[in-house]
C-alpha positions in Angstrom: -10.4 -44.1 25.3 -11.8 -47.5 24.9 -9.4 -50.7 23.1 -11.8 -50.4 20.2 -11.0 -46.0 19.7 -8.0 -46.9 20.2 -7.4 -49.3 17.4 -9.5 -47.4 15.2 -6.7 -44.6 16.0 -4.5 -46.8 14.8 -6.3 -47.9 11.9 -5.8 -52.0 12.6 -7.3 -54.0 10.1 -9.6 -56.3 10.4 -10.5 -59.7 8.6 -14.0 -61.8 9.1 -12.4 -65.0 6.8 -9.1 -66.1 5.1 -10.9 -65.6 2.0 -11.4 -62.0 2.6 -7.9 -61.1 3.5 -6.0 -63.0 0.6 -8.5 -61.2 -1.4 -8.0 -57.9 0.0 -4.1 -58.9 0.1 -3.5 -59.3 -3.6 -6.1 -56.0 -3.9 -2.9 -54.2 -2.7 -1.4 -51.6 -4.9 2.1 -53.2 -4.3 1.9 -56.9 -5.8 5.5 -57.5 -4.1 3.9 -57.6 -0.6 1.3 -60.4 -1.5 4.0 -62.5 -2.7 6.2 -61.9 -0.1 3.7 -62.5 2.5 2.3 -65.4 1.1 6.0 -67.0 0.8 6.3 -65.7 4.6 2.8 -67.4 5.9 3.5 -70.4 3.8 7.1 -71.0 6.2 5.2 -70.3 9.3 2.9 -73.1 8.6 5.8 -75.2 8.5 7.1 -74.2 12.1 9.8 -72.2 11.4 10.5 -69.0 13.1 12.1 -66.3 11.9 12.3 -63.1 13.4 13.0 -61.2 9.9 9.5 -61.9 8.7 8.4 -58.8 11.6 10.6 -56.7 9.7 8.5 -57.2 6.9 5.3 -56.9 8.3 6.0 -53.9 10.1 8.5 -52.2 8.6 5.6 -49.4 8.0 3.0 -48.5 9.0 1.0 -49.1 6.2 2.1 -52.7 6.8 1.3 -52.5 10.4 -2.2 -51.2 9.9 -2.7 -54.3 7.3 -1.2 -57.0 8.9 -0.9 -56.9 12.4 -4.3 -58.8 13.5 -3.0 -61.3 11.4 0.6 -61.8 12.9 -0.6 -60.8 16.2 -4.3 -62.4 16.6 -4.0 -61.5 20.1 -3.4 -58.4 20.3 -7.9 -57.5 21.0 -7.4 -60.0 23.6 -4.1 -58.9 25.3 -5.2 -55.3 25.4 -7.9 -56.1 27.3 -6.4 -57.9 29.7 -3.5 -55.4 30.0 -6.6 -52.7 29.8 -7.6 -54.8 33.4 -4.6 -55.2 35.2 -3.5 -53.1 37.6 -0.1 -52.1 37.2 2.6 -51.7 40.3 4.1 -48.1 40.8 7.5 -47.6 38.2 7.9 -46.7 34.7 6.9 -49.9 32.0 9.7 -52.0 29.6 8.4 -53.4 26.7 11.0 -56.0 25.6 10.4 -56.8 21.5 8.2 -54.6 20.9 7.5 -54.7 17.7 5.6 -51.5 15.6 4.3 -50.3 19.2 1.0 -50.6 19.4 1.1 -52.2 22.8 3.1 -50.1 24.0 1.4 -47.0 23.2 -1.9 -48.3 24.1 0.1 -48.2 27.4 1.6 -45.2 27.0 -1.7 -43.6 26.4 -3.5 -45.3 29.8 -0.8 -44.4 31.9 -0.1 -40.7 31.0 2.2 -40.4 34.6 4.6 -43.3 33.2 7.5 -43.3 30.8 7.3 -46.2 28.2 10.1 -47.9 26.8 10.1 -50.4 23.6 13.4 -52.4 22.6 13.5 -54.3 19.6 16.3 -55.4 17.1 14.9 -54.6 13.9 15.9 -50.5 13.1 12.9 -50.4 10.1 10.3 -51.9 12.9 11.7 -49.4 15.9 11.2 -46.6 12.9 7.7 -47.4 12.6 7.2 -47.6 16.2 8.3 -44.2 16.5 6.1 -42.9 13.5 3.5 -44.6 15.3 3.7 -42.6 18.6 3.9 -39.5 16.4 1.1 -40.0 15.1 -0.9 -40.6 18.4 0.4 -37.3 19.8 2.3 -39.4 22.5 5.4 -37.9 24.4 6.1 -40.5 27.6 7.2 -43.1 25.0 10.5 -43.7 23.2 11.6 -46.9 21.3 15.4 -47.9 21.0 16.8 -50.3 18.6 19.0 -52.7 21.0 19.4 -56.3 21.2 17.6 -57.9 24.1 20.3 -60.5 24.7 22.8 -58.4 27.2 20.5 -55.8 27.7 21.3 -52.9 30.3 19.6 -49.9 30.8 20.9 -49.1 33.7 17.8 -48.7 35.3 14.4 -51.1 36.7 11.4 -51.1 36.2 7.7 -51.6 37.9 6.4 -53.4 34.8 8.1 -55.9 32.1 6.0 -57.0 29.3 7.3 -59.7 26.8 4.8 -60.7 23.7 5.7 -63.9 21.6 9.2 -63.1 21.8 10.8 -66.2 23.4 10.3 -68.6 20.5 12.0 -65.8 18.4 15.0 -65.3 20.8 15.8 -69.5 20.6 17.2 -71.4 18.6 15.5 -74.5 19.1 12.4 -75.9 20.5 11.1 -75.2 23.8 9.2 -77.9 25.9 7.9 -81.7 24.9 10.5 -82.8 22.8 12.6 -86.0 23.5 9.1 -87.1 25.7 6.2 -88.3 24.5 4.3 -87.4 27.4 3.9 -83.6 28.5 3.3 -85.1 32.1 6.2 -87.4 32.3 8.0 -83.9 31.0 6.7 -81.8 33.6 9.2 -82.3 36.3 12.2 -82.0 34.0 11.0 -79.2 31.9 10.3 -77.0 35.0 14.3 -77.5 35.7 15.1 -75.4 32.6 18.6 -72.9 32.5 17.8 -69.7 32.4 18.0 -68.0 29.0 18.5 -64.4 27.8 14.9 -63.7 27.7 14.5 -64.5 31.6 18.0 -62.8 32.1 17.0 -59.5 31.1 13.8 -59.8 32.8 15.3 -60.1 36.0 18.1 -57.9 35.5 15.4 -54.8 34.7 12.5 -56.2 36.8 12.4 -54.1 40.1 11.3 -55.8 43.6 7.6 -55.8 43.7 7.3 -55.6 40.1 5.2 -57.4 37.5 6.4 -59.8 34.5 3.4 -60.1 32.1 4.2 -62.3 29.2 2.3 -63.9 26.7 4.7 -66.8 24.8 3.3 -69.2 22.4 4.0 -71.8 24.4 1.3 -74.3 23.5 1.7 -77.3 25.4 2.0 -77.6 29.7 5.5 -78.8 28.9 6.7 -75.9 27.1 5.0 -73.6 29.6 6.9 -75.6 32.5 9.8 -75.2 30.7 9.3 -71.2 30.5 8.5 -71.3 34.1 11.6 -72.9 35.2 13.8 -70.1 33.2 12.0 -67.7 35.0 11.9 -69.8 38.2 16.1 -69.9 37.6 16.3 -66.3 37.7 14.2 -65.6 40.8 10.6 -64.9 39.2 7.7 -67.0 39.5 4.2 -66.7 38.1 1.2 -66.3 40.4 -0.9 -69.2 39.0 -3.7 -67.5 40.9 -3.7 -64.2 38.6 -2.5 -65.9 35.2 -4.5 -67.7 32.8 -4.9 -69.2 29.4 -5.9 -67.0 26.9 -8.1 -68.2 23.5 -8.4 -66.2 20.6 -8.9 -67.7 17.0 -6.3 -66.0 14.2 -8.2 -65.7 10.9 -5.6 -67.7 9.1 -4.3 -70.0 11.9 -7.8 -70.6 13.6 -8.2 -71.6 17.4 -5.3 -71.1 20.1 -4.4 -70.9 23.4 -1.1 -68.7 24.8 -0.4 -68.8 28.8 -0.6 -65.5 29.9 1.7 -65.3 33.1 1.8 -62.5 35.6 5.2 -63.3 37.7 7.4 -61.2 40.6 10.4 -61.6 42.3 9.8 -64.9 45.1 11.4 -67.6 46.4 8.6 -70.0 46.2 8.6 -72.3 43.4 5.7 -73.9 40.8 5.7 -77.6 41.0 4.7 -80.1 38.3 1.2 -80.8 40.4 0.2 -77.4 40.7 1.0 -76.4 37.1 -0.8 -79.2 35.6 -3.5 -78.5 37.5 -3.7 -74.7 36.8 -3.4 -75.5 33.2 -6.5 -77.8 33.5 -8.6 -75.8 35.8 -11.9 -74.1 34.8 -10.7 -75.6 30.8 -13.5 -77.7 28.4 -10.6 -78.8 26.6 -11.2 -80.6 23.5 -10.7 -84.5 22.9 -8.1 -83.9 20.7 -6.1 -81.5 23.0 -3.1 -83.5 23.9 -3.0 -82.7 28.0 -7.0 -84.0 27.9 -5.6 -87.3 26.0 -2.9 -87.6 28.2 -5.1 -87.3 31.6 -7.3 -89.7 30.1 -4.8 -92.6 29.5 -2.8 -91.7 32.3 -5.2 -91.7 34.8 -6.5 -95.1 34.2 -4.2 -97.6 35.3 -6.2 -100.3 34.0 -5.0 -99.0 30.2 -3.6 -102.0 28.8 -0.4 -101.9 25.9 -2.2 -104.6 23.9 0.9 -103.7 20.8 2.4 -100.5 20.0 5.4 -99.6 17.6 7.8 -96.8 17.6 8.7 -95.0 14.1 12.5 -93.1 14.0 12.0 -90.6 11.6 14.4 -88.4 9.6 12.8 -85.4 7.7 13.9 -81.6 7.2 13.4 -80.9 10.7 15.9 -83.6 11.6 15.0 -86.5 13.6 12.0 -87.8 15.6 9.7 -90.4 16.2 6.3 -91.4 16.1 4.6 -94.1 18.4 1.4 -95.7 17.7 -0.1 -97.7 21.0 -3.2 -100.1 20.3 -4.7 -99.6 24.3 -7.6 -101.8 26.1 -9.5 -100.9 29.3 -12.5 -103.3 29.9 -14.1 -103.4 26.8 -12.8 -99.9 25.5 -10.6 -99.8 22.9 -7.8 -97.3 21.7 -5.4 -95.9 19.3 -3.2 -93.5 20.3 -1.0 -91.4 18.2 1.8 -90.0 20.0 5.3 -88.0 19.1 8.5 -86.6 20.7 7.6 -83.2 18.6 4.1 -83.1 21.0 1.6 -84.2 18.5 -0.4 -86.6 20.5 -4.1 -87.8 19.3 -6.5 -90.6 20.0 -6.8 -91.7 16.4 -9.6 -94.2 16.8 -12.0 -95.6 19.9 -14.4 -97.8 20.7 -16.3 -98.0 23.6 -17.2 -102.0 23.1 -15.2 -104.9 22.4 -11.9 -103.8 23.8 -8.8 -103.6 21.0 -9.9 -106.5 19.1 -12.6 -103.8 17.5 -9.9 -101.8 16.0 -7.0 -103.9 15.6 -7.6 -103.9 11.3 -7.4 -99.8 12.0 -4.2 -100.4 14.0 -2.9 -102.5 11.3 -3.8 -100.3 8.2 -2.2 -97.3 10.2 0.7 -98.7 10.9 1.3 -99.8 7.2 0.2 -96.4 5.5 3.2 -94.6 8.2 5.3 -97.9 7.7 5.6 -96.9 3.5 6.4 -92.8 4.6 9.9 -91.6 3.2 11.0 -90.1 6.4 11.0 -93.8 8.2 14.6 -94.7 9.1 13.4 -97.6 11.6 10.0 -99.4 12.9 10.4 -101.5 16.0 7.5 -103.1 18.6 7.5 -101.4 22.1 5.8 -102.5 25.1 4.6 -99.4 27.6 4.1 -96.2 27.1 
């Protein structure tokens, strides 16, 4: 059965535009889940994580059928890959696992294996189970178990974890505290070991395959993922991983790492990640890596000023730096923050900083007047 039958067994929605599914949304017979999801997608834009809002969206599966390409905008992509791989000899662990339809898409290629889903959430594992009901499948079961201290007593040929490491922490993972991901890169791939990479390993046999796909979505936060795994004894084989693109119809363009990693003493370095994360990539200006290796790599970059902004807001506290750069007679300004946001605001590719030092000026009075500015002071290097 092809990914598409398959799906179409399952009955996955699908949306062309925004506009269709907020139109289809509030076309629902139950008006509470249009609020509710609204009120849901409206926090999300915000950054915050919350692993209640899956117990929402799949806590049927009416609600899976409906939602899940929107929550999971992947999911066409990351069967296909999974649909590619070749998976080692053992049974398969699906850690958060949602409503299960990765896992039974797996369950249903590889008949000969046994399938097992964990996830917290007892209304999601219910639908999970209706769901493999329905497909008529037998060689997968779903338990409702907290990944955190996980033992099953047993291991297994393949793991699979799918955006579940931003929901199992409690902070941010990767560029924060730097304002460049490269700088980063070294200490991020240094990162403790954390319950996600712990139960990995502890279920993981030798000569089995990690596959996760983490929204890690700059080079520092993947090194930082790396070097839990790393911490634990599993490395990715940069060779055999990618990124992976897919656009969300409410959240539009974006990349995910999508690491295949077994047990190995060697180690990624800094060099070899960057350069993985660059390879084969037409990354956009505006991508923050491109910006980076663009500055970076010209030494002839000149600070001509550049203030720092502390900021204090509802996330807690930051800051913002704003560089006014010369090379020759190119001219810069760069927008840059500890939270990972970095951006060539304006350029010129005569008359050097002069150009756009009114642009500097005017930027740094419009952020200068913001209500989350605690302190503005002049810097001089990036």
């Amino acid at each position: 059965m092809s990914i598409t039958e398959f799906l179409d067994s399952v009955d996955i929605a699908h949306f062309s535009s925004p506009e269709e599914f907020w139109e289809r949304l509030h076309g629902l017979p139950n008006k509470d889940s249009a609020v509710i999801a609204r009120t849901i997608f409206e926090e999300r834009q915000t950054g915050r994580v919350n692993p209640l809002h899956s117990s929402f969206f799949f806590q049927s599966i009416e609600n899976t059928q409906f939602f899940h390409h929107v929550v999971s905008p992947y999911l066409n992509v990351l069967l296909q890959e999974l649909d590619a791989i070749q998976l080692p000899p053992g049974d398969i662990l699906e850690l958060g696992s949602g409503a299960g339809v990765v896992a039974c898409f797996l369950a249903q290629k590889y008949p000969e294996k046994t399938v097992v889903g964990i996830d917290l959430l007892p209304d999601v594992v219910a639908t999970a189970k209706e769901l493999a009901q329905l497909l008529g499948l037998s060689n997968v079961e779903f338990r409702q178990v907290e990944i955190a201290g996980l033992q099953l007593g047993k291991t297994f040929g393949c793991v699979l974890s799918v955006a579940l490491r931003e929901e199992m922490s409690s902070g941010r993972q990767g560029s924060f505290g730097y304002f460049s991901a490269i700088a980063e890169l070294p200490h991020a791939l240094t990162a403790k070991s954390s319950p996600l990479s712990q139960c990995v390993a502890q279920h993981l046999v030798a000569g089995g395959l990690y596959v996760s796909l983490e929204r890690c979505h700059d080079v520092a936060s993947i090194a930082s993922w790396v070097g839990e795994m790393q911490s634990e004894g599993i490395s990715p084989s940069l060779e055999h991983s990618k990124m992976l693109t897919f656009t969300g119809v409410l959240t539009g363009a974006e990349k995910m790492p999508l690491l295949l990693s077994s047990r190995t003493e060697s180690h990624i370095d800094a060099e070899s990640l960057l350069q993985w994360r660059m390879s084969g990539s037409n990354e956009m200006q505006s991508d923050e890596l491109a910006v980076e290796l663009r500055i970076y790599s010209q030494r002839a970059w000149r600070v001509v000023k550049a203030t720092e902004f502390s900021i204090r807001d509802e996330l807690g506290d930051a800051a913002v730096r704003v560089y006014l750069l010369e090379c020759d007679r190119e001219g810069l300004v760069y927008f840059a923050t500890n939270r990972g946001a970095r951006e060539i605001i304006f350029e010129t590719s005569f008359g050097g900083a002069q150009i756009l030092s009114n642009k500097f000026e005017h930027l740094l009075g419009e952020l200068t007047y913001n209500p989350s500015v605690v302190d503005v002071h002049s810097i001089t290097s990036l």
